[in-house]
N, C-alpha and C positions, 0 to 999 in steps of 0.2 A: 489564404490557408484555411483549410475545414478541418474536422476531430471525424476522425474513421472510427475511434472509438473511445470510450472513454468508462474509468471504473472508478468506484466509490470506494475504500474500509478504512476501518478504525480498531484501535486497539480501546481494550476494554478498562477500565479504573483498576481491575484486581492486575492486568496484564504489566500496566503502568507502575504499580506497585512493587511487583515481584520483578520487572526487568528492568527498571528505571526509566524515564520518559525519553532518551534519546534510543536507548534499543528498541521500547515500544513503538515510536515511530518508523522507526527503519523496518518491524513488522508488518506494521502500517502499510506501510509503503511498498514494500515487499508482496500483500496482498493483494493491495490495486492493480500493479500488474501482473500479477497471477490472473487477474480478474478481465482484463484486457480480451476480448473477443480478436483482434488484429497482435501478434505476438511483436514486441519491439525488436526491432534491430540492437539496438543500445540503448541505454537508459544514463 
């Protein structure tokens, strides 16, 4: 198996603050595949 693509983000300490750290990471996460050069099928 190879990585066709792959993307890096992070939520920020104020982001973690104001959205709590499970919403933050699902922006997180959220980002990296926005970020994604190859668009997923499903996630």
């Amino acid at each position: 198996m190879s990585c066709v693509s792959y993307s890096i983000a992070f939520a920020s300490e104020e982001e973690i603050d104001d959205l709590n750290i499970l919403n933050a990471t699902k922006l997180a996460m959220k980002r990296a595949i926005e970020g994604l050069s190859v668009k997923p099928d499903f996630y």
